[in-house]
C-alpha positions as CSV (number, residue, x, y, z in Angstrom):
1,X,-3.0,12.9,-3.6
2,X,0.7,12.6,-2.8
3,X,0.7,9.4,-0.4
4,X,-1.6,6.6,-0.9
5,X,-1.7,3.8,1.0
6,X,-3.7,1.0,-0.8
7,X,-5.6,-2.0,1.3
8,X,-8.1,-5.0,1.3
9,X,-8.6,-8.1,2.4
10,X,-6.3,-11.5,1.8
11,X,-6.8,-12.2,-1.7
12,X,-8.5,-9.0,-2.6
13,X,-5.4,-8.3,-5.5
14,X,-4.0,-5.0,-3.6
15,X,-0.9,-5.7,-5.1
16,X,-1.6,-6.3,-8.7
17,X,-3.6,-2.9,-8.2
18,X,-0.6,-1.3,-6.5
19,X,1.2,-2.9,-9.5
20,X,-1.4,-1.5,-12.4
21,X,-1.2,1.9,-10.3
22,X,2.1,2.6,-10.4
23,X,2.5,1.9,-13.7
24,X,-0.6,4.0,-14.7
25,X,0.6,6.9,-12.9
26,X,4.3,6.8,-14.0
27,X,3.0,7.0,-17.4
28,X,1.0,10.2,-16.7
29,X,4.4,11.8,-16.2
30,X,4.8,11.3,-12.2
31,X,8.0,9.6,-10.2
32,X,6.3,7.0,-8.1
33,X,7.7,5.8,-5.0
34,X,6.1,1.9,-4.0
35,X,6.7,1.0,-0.5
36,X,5.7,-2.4,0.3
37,X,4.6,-2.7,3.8
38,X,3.0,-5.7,3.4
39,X,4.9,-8.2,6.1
40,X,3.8,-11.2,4.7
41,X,3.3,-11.1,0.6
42,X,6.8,-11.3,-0.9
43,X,6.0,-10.8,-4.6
44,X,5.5,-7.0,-5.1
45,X,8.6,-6.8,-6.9
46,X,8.3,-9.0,-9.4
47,X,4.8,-7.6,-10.2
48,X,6.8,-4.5,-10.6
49,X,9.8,-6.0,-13.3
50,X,12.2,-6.2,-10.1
51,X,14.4,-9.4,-10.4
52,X,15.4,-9.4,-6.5
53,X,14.0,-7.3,-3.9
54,X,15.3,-4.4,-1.9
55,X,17.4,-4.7,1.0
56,X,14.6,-4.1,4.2
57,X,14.6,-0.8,5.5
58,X,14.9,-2.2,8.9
59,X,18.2,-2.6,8.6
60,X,19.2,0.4,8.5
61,X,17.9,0.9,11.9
62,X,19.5,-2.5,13.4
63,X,16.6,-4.8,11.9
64,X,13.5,-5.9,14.1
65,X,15.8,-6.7,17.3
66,X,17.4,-3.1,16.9
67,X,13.5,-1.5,16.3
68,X,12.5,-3.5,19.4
69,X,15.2,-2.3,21.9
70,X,14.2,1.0,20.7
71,X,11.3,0.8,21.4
72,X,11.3,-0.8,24.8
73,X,12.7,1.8,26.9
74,X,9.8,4.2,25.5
75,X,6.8,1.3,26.1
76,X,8.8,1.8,30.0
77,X,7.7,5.8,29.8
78,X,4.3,4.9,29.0
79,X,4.5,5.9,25.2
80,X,1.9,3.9,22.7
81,X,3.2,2.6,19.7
82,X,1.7,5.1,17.4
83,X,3.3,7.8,19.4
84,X,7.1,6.4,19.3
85,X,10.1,7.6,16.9
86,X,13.0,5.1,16.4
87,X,14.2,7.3,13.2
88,X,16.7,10.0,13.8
89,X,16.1,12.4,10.7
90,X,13.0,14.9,10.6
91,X,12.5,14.5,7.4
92,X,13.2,12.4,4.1
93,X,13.3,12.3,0.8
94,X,13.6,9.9,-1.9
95,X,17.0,10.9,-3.2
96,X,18.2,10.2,0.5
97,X,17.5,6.8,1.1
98,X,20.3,4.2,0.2
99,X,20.6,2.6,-3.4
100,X,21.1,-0.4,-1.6
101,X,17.6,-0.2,-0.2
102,X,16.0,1.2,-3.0
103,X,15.1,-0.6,-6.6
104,X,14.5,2.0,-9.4
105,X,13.4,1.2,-13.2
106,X,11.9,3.4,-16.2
107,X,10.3,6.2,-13.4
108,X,8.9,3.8,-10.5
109,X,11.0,3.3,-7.3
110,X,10.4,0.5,-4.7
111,X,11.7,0.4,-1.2
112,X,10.4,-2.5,1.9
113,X,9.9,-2.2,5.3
114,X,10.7,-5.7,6.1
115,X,9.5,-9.4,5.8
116,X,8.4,-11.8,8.4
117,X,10.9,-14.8,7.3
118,X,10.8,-17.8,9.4
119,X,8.6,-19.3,12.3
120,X,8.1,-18.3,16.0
121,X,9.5,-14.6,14.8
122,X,7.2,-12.8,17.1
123,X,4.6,-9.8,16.0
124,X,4.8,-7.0,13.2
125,X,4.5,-4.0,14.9
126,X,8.5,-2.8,14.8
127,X,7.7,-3.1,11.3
128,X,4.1,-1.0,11.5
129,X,6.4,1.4,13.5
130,X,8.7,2.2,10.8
131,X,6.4,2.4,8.1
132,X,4.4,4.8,10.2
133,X,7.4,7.2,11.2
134,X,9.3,6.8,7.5
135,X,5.8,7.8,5.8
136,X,5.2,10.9,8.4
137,X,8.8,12.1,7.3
138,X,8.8,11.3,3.9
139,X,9.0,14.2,1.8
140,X,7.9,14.5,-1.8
141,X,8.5,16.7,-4.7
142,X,5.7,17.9,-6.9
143,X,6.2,15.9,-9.6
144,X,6.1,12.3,-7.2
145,X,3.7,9.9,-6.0
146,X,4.5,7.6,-3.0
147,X,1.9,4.3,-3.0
148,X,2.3,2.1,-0.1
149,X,1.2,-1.7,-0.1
150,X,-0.7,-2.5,3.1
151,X,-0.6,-5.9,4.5
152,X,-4.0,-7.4,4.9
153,X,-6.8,-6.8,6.9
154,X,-6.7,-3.6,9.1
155,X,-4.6,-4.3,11.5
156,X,-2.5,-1.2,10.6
157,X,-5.1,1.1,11.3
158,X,-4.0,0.3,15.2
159,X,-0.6,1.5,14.5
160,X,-1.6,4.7,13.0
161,X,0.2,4.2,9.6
162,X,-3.0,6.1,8.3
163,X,-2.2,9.2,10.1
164,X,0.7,9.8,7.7
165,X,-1.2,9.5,4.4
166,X,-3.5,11.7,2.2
167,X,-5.7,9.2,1.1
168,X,-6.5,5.5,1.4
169,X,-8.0,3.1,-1.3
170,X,-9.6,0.1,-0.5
171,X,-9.5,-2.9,-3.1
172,X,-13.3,-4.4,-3.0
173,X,-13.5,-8.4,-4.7
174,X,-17.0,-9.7,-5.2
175,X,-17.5,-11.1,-1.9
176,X,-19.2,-10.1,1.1
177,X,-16.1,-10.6,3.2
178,X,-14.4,-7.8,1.2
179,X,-17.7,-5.2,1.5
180,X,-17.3,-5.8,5.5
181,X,-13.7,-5.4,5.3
182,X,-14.5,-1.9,3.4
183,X,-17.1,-0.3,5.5
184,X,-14.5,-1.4,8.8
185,X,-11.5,0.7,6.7
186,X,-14.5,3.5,5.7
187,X,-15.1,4.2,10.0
188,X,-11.5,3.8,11.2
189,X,-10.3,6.4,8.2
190,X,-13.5,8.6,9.1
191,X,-12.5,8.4,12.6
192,X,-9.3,9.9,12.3
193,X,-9.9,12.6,9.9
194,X,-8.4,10.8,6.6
195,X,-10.1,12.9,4.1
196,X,-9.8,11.0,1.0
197,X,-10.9,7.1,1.2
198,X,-12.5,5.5,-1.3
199,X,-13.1,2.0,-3.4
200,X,-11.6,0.3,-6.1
201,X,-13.6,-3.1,-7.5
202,X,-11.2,-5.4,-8.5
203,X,-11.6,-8.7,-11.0
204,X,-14.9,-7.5,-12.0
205,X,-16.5,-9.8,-14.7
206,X,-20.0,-7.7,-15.8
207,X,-21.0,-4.6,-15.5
208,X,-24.0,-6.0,-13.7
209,X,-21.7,-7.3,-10.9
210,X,-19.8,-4.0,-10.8
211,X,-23.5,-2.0,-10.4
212,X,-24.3,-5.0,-7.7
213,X,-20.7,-3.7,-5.7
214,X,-21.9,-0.2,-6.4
215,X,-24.9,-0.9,-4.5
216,X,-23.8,-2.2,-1.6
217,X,-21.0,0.1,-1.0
218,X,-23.0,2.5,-1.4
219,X,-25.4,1.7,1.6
220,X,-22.4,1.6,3.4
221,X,-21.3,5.4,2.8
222,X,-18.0,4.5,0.6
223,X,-18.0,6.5,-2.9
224,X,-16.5,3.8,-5.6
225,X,-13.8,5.3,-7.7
226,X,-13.3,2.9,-10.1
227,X,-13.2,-0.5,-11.3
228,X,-10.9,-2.8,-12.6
229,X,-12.2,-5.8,-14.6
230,X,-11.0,-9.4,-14.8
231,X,-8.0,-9.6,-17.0
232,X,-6.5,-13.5,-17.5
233,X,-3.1,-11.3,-18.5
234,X,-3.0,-10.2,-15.1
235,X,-4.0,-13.8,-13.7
236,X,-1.4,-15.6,-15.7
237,X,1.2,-13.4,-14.8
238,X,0.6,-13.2,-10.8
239,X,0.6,-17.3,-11.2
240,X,3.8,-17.3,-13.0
241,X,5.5,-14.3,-11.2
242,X,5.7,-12.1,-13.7
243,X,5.5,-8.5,-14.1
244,X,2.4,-7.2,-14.6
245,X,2.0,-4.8,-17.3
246,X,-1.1,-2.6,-18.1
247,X,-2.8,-3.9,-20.6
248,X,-5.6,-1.8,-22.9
249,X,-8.1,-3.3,-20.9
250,X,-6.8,-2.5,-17.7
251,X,-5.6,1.4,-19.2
252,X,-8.9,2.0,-20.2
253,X,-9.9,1.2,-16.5
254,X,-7.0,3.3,-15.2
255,X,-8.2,6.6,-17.2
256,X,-11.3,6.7,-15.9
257,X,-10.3,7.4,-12.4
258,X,-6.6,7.9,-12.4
259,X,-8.0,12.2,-12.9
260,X,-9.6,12.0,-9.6
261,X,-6.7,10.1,-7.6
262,X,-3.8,12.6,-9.3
């Protein structure tokens, strides 16, 4: 597993486990890349122990107006949006992209696509275009990890961001609304050849609710990798904005399936 994209519904706690994940992994010796490519959620870096946020990456391609005259002459030739390229190196790596761009702390490294800031700012996909061409070109050494925030729902599936991955993780709640939400990720990942998907149960309260998650996804042909049970740490500090930090509850978690995602 070199690039992870991680994804659930609204509400699900992606971000606190793309949060607990980097920090778990870091700790096992890794450099781990976060790239939030969730339009919407502006918090991921102070979950992280970021006191601002990174400059977009858009910009350095002219920001959502430059991505979209980019793209409009190739939408003229009759290319789809998953096919398009608005980047002009073949490949990147992480000591390559601007400081100004890119937040680093204590082994964990976190880079944006770009936010949706005010009203009437029209749809996301020059941003699903960049974080689908910077993933395919991203390069990694051994020793790194990249985890990418997904925005909610699966709506990036369209865009092909998935194509560029190793392996996908869906975040499951105790709800039925998140067990749809996984089997729809389970078929669009089957259905274009992504290998590696499985689910994470997040603010789990018993083990009997965990087995009762098991269960379901189960019947649904999604292998569970792990869980991660309630934690009011966790809770507090995502009300309060704080960074989240893995506690031994959450660790112990962590251990038990960090070995199959590394």
């Amino acid at each position: 597993m070199k690039k992870l994209i991680v994804c659930g519904k609204g509400g699900s706690g992606k971000s606190s486990i793309v949060a607990l994940l980097a920090n778990g992994i870091c700790h096992r010796g890794y450099g781990v890349l976060v790239v939030d490519s969730d339009e919407s959620n502006s918090g991921l870096y102070r979950m992280l122990g970021f006191d601002r946020a990174p400059s977009p990456l858009m910009e350095l391609v002219g920001g959502k107006k430059g991505i979209k005259q980019k793209m409009a002459p190739k939408f003229s030739a009759g290319e789809s949006e998953p096919q398009m390229t608005i980047l002009a190196q073949d490949e990147i790596w992480i000591a390559d992209i601007p400081p100004q761009h890119m937040l680093s702390r204590d082994g964990i490294a976190l880079v944006s696509i770009g936010k949706i800031l005010q009203s009437l700012e029209g749809c996301a996909c020059p941003m699903g275009v960049l974080s689908r061409e910077f993933l395919k070109k991203l390069r990694l050494k051994d020793n790194e990890v990249t985890i990418v925030d997904m925005e909610a729902g699966v709506e990036h599936f369209g865009r092909g961001i998935e194509t560029s991955i190793d392996s996908v993780l869906i975040v499951v709640e105790p709800s039925f609304e998140s067990l749809e939400l996984a089997e729809k990720v389970n078929g669009f990942a089957v259905s274009i050849g992504v290998d590696n998907m499985w689910a994470i149960l997040n603010k789990i309260t018993s083990e009997k609710l965990a087995l009762k998650l098991k269960i379901e996804l189960t019947k649904r042909n999604i292998a569970v990798i792990g869980s991660i049970h309630y934690d009011t740490e966790i809770f507090e500090a995502c009300l309060e904005g704080r960074p989240i930090y893995n506690s031994r509850k959450t660790t112990e978690d962590l251990d038990k399936f960090l070995d199959s995602l590394l």
